[in-house]
DSSP file (Angstrom, degrees, kcal/mol; ACC not computed):
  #  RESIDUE AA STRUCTURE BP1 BP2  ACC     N-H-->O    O-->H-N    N-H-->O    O-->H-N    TCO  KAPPA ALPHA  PHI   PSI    X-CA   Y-CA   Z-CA
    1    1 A X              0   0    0      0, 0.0     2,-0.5     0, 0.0    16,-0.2   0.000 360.0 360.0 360.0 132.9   39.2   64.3   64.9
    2    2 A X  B     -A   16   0A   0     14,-1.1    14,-1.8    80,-0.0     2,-0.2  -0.940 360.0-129.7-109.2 116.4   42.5   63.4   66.8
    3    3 A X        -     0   0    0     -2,-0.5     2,-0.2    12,-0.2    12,-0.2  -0.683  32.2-134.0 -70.8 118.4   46.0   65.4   65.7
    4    4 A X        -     0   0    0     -2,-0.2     2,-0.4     2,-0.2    10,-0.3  -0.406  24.6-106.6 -81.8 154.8   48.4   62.2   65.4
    5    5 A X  S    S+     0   0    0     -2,-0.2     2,-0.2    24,-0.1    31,-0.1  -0.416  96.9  41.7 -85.7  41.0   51.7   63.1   67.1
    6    6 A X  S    S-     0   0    0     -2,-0.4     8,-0.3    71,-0.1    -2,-0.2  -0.577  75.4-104.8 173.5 159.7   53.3   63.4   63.5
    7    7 A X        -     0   0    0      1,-0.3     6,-0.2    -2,-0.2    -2,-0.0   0.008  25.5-109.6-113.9 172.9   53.1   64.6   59.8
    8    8 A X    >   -     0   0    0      4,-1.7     3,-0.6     1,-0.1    -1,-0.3  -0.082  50.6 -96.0 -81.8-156.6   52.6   63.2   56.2
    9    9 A X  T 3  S+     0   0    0      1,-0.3    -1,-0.1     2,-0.1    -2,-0.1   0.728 129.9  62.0 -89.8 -15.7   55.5   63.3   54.1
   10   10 A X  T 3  S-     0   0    0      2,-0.2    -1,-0.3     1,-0.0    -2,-0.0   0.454 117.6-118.4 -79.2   2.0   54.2   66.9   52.5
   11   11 A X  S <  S+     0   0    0     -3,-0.6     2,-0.4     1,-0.2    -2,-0.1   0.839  74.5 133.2  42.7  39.7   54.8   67.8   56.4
   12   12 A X        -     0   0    0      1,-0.1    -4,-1.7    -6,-0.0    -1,-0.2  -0.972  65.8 -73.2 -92.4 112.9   51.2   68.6   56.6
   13   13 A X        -     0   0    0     -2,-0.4     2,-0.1    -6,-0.2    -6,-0.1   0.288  35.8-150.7  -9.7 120.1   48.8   67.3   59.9
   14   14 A X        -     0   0    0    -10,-0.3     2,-0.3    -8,-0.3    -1,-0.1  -0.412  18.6-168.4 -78.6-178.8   47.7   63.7   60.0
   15   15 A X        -     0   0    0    -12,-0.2     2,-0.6    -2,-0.1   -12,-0.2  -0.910  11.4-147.0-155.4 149.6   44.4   63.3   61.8
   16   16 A X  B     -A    2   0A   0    -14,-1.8     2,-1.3    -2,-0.3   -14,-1.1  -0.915   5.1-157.7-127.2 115.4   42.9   60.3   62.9
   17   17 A X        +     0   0    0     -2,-0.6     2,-0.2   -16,-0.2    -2,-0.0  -0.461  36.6 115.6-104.9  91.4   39.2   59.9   62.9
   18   18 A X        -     0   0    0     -2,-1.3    -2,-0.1     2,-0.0     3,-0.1  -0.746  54.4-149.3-135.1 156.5   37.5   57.1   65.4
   19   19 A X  S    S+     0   0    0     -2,-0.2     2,-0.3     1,-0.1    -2,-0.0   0.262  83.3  90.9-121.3  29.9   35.4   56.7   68.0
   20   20 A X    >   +     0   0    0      1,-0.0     3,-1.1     2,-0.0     6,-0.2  -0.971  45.3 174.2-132.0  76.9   37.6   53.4   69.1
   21   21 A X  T 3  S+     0   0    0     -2,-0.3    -1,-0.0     1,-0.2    -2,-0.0  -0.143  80.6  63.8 -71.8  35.0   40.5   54.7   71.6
   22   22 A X  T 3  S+     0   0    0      0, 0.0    -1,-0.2     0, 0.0     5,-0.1   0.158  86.6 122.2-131.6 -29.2   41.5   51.2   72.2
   23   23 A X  S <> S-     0   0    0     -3,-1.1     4,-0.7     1,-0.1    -2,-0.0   0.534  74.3-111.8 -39.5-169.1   42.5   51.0   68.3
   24   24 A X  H  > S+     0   0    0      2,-0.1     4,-0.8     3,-0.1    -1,-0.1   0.926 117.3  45.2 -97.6 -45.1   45.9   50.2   66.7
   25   25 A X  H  > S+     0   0    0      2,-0.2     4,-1.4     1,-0.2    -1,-0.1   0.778 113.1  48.6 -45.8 -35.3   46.4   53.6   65.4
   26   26 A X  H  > S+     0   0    0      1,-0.2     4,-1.1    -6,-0.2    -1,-0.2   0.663 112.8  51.0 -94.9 -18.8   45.4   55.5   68.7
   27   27 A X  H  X S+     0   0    0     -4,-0.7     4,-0.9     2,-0.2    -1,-0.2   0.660 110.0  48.8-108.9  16.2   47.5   53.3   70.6
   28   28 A X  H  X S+     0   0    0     -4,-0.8     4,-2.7     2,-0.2    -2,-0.2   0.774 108.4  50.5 -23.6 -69.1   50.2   54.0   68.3
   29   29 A X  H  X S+     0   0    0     -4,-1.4     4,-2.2     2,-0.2    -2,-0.2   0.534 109.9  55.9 -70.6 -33.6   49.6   57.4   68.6
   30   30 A X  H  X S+     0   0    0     -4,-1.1     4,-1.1     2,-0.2    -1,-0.2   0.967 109.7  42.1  -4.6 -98.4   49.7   56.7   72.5
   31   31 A X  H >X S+     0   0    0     -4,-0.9     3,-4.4     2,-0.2     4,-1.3   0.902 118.8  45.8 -31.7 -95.2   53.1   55.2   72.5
   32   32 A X  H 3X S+     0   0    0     -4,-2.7     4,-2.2     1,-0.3     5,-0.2   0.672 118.2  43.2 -30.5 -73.3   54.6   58.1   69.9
   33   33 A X  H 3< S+     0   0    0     -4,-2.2    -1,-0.3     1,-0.2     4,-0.3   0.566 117.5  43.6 -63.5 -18.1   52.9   61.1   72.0
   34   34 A X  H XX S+     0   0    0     -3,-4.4     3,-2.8    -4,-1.1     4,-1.8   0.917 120.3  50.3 -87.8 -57.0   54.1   59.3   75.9
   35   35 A X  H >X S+     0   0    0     -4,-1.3     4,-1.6     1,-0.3     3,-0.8   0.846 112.1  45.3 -35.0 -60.8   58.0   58.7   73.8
   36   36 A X  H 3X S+     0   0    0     -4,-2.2     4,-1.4     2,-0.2    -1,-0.3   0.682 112.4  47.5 -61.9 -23.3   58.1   62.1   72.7
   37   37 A X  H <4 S+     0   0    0     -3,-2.8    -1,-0.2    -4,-0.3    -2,-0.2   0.692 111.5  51.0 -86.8 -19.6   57.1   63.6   76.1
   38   38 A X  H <X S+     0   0    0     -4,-1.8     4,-1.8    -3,-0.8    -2,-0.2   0.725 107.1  60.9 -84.0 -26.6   59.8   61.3   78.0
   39   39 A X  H  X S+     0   0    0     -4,-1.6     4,-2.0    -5,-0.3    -2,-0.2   0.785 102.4  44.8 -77.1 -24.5   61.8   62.9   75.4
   40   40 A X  H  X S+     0   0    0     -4,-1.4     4,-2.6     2,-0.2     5,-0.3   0.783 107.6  57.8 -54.4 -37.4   61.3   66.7   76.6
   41   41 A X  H >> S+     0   0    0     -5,-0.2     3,-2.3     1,-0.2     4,-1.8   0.895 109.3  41.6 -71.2 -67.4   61.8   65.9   79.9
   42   42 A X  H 3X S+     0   0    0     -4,-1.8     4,-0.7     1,-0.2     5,-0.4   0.821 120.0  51.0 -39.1 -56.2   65.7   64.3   78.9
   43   43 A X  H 3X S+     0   0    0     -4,-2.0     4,-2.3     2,-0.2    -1,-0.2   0.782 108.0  55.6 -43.0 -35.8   65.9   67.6   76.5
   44   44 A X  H <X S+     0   0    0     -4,-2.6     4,-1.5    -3,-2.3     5,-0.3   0.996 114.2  30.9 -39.2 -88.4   64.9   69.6   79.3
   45   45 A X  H  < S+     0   0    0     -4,-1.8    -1,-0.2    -5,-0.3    -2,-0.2   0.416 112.2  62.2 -76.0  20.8   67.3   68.8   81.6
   46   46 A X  H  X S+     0   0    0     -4,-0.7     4,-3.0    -5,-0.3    -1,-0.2   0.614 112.7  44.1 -97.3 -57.5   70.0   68.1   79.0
   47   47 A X  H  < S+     0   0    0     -4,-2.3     4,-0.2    -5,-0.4    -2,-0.2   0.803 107.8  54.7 -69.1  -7.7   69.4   71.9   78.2
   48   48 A X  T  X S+     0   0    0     -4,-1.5     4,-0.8     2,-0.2    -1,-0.3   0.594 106.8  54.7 -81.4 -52.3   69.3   73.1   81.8
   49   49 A X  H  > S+     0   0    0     -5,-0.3     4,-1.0    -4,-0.2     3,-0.3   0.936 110.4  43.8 -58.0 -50.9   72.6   71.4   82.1
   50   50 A X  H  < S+     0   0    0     -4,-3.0     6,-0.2     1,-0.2    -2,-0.2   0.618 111.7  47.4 -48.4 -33.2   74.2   73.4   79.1
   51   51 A X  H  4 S+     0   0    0     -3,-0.2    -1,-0.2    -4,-0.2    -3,-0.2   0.611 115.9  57.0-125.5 -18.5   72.9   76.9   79.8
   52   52 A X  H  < S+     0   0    0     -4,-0.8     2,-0.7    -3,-0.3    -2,-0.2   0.583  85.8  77.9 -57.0 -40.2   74.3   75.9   83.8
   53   53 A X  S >< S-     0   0    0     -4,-1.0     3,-2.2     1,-0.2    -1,-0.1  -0.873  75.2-155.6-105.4 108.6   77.6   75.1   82.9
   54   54 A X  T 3  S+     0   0    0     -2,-0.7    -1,-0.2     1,-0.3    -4,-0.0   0.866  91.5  58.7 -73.4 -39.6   79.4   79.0   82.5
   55   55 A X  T 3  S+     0   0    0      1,-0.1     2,-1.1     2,-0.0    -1,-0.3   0.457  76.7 126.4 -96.6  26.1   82.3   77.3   79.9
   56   56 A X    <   -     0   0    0     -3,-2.2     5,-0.2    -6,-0.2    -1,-0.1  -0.521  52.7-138.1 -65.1  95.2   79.8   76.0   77.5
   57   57 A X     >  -     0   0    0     -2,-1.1     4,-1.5     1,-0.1     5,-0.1   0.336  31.1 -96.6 -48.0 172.9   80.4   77.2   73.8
   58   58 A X  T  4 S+     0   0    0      1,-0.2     4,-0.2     2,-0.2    -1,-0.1   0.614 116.8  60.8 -73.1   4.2   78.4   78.2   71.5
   59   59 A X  T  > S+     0   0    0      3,-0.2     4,-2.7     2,-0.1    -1,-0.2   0.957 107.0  52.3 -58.9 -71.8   78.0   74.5   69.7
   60   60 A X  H  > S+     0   0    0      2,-0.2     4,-1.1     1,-0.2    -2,-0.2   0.615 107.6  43.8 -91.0   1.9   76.7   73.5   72.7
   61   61 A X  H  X S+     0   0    0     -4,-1.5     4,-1.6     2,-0.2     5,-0.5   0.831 114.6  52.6 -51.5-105.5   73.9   76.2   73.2
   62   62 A X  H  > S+     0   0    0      2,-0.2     4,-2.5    -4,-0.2     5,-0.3   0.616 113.4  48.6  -1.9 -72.5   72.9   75.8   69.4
   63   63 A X  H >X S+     0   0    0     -4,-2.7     3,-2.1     2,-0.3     4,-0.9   0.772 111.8  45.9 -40.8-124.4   72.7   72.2   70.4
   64   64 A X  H 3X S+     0   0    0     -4,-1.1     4,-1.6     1,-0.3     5,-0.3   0.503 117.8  37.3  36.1 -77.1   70.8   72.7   73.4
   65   65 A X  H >X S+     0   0    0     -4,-1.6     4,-2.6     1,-0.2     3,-1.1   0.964 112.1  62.2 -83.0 -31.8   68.1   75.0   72.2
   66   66 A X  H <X>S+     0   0    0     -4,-2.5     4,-1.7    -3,-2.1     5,-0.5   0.959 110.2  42.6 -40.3 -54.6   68.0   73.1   68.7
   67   67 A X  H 3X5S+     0   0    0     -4,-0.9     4,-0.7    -5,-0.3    -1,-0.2   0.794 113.0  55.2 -54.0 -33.8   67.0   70.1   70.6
   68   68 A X  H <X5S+     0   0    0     -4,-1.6     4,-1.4    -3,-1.1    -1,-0.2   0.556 107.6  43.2-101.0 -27.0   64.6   72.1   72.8
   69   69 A X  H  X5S+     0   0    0     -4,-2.6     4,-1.1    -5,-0.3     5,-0.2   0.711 105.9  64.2-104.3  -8.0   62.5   73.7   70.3
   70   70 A X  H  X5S+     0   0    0     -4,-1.7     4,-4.4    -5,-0.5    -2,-0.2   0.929 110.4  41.9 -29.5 -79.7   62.4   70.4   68.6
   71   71 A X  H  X<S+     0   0    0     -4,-0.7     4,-2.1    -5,-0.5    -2,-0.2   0.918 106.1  58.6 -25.4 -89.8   60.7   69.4   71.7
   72   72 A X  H  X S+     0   0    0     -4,-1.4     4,-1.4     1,-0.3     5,-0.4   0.828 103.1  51.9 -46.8 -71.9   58.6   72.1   72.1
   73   73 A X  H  X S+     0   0    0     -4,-1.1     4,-3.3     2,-0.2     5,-0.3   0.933 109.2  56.4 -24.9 -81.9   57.0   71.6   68.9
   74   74 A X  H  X S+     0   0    0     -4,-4.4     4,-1.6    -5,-0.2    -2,-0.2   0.874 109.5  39.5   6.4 -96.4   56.5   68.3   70.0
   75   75 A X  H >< S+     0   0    0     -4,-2.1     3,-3.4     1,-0.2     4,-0.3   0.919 105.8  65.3 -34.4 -75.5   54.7   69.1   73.2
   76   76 A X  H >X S+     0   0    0     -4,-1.4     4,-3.6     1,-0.3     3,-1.7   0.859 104.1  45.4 -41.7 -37.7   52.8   71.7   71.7
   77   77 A X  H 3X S+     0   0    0     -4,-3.3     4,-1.5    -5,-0.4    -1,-0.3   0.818 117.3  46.7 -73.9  -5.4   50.9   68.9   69.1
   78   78 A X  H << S+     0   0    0     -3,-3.4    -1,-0.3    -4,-1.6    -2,-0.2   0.350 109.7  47.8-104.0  -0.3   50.3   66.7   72.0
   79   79 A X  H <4>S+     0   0    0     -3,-1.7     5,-2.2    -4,-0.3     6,-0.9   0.491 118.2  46.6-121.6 -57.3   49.0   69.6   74.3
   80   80 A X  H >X5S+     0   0    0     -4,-3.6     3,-3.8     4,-0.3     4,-0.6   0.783 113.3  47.3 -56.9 -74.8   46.6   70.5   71.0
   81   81 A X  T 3<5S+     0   0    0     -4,-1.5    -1,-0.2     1,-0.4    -3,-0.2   0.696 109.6  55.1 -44.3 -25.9   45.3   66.4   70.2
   82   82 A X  T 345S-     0   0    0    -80,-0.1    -1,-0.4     1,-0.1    -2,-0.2   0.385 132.4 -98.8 -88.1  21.0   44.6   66.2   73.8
   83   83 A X  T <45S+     0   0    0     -3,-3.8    -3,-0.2    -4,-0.5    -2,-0.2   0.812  90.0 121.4  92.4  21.3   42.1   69.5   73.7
   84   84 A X     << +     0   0    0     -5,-2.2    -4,-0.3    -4,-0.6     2,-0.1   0.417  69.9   2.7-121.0 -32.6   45.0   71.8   75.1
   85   85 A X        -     0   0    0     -6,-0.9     3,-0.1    -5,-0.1    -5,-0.0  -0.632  63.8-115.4-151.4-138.5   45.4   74.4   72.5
   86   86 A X  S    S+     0   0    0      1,-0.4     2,-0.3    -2,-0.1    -6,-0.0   0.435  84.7  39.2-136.6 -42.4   44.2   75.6   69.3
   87   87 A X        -     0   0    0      2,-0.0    -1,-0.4    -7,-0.0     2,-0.4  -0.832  62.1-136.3-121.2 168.6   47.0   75.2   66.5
   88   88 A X              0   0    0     -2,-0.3   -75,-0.1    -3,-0.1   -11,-0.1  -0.996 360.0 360.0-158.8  99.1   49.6   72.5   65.6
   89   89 A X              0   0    0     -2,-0.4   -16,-0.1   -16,-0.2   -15,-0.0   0.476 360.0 360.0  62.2 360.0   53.3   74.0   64.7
């Protein structure tokens, strides 16, 4: 069983179960899980910038780490589907 890189509408685990990684779903799931990981890296350094710059208020903290555990949730379900961890959010 493969943890899709996103939830039903009950915000509960999809799963995908195949033995076909060439499918339309798994290279969906591909796409979504590469998007989301190009999207850490910009959060990253977005937040890196923020926490850098001494006259940043507290908006743009909030902002910053909002963005960043966003992320990090992220990662983590793509660090479980690929065999990486153990739990999902």
């Amino acid at each position: 069983m493969r943890l899709l890189p996103w939830t039903g509408v009950d915000g509960k685990p999809c799963y995908l179960s195949t033995d076909d990684s060439d499918s339309l779903l798994s290279q969906l799931a591909d796409d979504v899980e590469a998007a989301q990981l190009g999207s850490a890296e910009q959060v990253l350094a977005g937040a890196k910038a923020v926490l850098e710059d001494a006259r940043a208020g507290e908006r743009a903290v909030r902002f910053a780490l909002t963005r960043a555990v966003e992320s990090l949730g992220d990662v983590l379900r793509v660090a479980v589907s690929r065999g990486g961890g153990t739990s999902a959010r």
